[in-house]
C-alpha positions as YAML, in Angstrom:
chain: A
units: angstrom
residues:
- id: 1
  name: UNK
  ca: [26.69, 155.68, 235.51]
- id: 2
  name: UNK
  ca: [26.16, 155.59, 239.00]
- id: 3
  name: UNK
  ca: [23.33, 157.69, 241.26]
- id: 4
  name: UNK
  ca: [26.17, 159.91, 242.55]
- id: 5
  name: UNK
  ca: [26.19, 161.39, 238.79]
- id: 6
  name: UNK
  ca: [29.72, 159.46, 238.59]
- id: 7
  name: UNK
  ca: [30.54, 158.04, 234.80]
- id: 8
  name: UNK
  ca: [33.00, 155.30, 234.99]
- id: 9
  name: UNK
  ca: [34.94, 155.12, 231.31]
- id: 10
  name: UNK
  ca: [37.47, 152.98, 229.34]
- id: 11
  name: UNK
  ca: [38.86, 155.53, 226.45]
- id: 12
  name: UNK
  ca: [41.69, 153.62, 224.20]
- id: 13
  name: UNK
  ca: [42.46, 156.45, 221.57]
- id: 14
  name: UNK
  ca: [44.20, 155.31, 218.89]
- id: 15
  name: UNK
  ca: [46.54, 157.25, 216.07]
- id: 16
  name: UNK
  ca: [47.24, 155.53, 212.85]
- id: 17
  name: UNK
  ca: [49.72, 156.96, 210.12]
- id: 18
  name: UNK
  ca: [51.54, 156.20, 207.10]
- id: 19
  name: UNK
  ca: [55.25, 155.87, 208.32]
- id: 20
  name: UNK
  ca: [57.15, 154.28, 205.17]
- id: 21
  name: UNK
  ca: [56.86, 153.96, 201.55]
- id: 22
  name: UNK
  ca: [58.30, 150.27, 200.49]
- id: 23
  name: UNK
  ca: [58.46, 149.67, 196.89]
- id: 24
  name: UNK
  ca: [56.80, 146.65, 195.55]
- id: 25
  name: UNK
  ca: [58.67, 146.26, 192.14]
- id: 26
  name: UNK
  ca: [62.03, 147.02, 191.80]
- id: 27
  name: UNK
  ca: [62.17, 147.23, 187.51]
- id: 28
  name: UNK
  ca: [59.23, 150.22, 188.31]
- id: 29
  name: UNK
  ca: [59.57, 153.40, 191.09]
- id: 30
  name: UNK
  ca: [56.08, 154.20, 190.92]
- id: 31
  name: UNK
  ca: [54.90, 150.91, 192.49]
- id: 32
  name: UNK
  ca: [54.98, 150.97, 196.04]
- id: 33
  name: UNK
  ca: [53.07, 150.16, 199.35]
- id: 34
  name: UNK
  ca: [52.63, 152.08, 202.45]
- id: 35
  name: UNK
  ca: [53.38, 150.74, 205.99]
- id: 36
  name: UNK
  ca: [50.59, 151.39, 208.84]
- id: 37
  name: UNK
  ca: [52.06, 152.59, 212.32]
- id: 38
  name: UNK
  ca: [49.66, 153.12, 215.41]
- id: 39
  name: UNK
  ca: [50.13, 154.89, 218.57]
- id: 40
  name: UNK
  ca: [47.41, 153.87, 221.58]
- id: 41
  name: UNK
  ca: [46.92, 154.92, 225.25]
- id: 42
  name: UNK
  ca: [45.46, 152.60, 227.22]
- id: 43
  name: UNK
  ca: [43.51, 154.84, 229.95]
- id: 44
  name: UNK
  ca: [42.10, 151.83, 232.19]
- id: 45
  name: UNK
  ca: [38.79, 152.90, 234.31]
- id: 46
  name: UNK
  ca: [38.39, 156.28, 234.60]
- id: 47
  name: UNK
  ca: [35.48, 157.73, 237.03]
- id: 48
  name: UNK
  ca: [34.13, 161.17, 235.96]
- id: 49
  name: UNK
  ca: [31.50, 163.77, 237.43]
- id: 50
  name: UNK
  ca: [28.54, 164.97, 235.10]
- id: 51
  name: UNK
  ca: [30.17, 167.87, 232.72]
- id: 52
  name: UNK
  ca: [33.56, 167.06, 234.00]
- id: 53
  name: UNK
  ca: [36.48, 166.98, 230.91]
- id: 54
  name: UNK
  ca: [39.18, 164.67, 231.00]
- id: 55
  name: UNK
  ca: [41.82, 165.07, 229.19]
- id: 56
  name: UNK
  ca: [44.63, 162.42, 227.64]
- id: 57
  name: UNK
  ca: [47.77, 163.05, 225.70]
- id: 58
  name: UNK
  ca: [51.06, 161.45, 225.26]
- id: 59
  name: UNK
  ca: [50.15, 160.11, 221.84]
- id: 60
  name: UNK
  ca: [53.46, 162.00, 220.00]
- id: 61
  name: UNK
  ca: [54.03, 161.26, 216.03]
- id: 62
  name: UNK
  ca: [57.81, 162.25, 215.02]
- id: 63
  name: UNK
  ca: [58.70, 162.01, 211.81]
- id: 64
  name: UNK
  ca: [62.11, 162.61, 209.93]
- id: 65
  name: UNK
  ca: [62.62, 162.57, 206.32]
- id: 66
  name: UNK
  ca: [65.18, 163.23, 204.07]
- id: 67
  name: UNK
  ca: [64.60, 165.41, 200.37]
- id: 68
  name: UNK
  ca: [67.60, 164.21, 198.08]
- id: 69
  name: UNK
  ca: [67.48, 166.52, 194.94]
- id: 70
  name: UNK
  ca: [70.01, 165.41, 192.36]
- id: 71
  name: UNK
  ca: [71.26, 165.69, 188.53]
- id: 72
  name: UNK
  ca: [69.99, 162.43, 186.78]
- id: 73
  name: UNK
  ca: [73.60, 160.06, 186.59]
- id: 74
  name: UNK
  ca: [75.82, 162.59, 187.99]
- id: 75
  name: UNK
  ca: [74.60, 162.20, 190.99]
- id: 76
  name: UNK
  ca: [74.95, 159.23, 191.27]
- id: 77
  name: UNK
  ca: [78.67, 158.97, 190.60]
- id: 78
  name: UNK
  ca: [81.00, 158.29, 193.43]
- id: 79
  name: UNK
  ca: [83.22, 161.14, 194.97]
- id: 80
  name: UNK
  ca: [82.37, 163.68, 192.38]
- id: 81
  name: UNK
  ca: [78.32, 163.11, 192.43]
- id: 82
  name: UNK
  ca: [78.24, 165.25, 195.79]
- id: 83
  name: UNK
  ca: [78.96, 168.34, 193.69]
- id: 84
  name: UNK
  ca: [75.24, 167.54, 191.68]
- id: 85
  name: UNK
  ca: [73.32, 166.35, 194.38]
- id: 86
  name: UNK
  ca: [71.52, 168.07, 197.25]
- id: 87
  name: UNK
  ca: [69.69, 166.74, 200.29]
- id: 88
  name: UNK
  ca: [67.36, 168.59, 202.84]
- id: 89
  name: UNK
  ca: [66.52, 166.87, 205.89]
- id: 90
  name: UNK
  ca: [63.07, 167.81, 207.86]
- id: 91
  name: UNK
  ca: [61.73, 167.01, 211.43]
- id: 92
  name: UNK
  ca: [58.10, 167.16, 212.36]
- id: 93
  name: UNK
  ca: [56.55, 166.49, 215.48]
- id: 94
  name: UNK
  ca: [52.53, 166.46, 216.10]
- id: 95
  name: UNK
  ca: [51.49, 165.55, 218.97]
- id: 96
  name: UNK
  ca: [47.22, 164.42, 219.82]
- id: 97
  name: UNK
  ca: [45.33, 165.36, 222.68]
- id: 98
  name: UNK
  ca: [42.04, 164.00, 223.49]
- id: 99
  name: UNK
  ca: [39.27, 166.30, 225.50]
- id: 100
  name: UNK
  ca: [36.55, 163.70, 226.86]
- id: 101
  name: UNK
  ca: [33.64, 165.32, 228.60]
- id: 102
  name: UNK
  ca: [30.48, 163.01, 229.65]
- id: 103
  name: UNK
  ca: [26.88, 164.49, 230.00]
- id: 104
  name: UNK
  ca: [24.34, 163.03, 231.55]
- id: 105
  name: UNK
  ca: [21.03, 162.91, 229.23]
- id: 106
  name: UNK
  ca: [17.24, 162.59, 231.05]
- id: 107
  name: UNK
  ca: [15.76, 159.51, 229.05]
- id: 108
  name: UNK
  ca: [13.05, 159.35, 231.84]
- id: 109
  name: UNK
  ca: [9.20, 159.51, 231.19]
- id: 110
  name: UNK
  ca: [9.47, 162.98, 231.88]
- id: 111
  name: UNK
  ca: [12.15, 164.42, 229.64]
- id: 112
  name: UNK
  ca: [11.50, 166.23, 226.91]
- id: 113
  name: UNK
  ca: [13.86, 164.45, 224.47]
- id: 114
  name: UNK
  ca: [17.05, 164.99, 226.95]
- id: 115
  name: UNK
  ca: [17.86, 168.25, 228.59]
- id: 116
  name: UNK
  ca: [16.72, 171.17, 226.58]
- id: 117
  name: UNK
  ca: [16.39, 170.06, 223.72]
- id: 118
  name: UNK
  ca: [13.70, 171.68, 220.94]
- id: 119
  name: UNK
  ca: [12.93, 169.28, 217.89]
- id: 120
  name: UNK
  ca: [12.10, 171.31, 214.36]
- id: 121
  name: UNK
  ca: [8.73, 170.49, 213.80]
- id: 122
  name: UNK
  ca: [9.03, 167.86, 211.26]
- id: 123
  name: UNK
  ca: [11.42, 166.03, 213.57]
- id: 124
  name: UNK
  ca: [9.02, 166.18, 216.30]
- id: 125
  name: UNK
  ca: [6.34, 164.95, 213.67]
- id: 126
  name: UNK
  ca: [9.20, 161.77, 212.80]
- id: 127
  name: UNK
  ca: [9.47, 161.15, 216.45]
- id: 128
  name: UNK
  ca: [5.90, 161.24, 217.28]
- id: 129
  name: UNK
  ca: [4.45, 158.81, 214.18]
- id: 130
  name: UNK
  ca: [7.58, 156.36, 215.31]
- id: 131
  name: UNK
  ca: [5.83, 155.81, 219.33]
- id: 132
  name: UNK
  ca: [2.92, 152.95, 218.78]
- id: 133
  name: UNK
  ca: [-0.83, 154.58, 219.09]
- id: 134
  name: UNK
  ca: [-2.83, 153.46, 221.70]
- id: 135
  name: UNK
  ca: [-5.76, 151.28, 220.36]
- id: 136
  name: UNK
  ca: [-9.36, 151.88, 221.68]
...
């Protein structure tokens, strides 16, 4: 923070997600493990006013899978299995957006706990036994 009420800011968002299922055994289908992809934006220095919102996108998840529904072993027989099997195919697309917007709290002597702000009484009681007593 600067005195011209400036904030400068380094914002990485990051996006994780599962993107594939790799089986682990082949003798057993329900063993499997999952394979991590991230997405990150790299916003370098960014200068911002008091109260001002930034805001970042371009972080875009696409994902396409494939439903095969099929009759156990006919199926899976060549030329003739595509009579007992089915397959549906499905797109998705999400796409993040991050809203940033910096305020500027009063931490001075003065303040009353930052701008506006009214403690329940037992918090102000918490805050008040945690400041050091003067001794006489």
């Amino acid at each position: 923070m600067d005195d011209n009420g400036f904030v400068t800011v380094t914002v990485n968002p990051e996006v994780s997600f599962i993107s594939d299922r790799i089986p682990t055994d082949a003798d057993n289908e329900n063993e499997f493990g999952t394979e991590i992809a991230r997405r990150r934006v790299e916003s370098g220095r960014i200068r911002l006013r008091d109260g001002q919102t930034l805001i970042i996108s371009g972080i875009i998840q696409e994902q396409e899978r494939t439903i095969v529904n099929k009759v156990p072993l006919l199926g899976d027989l060549p030329i003739i299995g595509t009579l007992f099997r089915s397959s549906q195919n499905e797109n998705q697309r999400a796409e993040t957006i991050v809203l940033l917007t910096p305020q500027i709290l009063d931490d001075g002597d003065r303040s009353s706990w930052g701008y506006r702000y009214n403690p329940s009484p037992d918090a102000l009681q918490m805050m008040e036994r945690g400041q050091p007593r003067p001794r006489r």
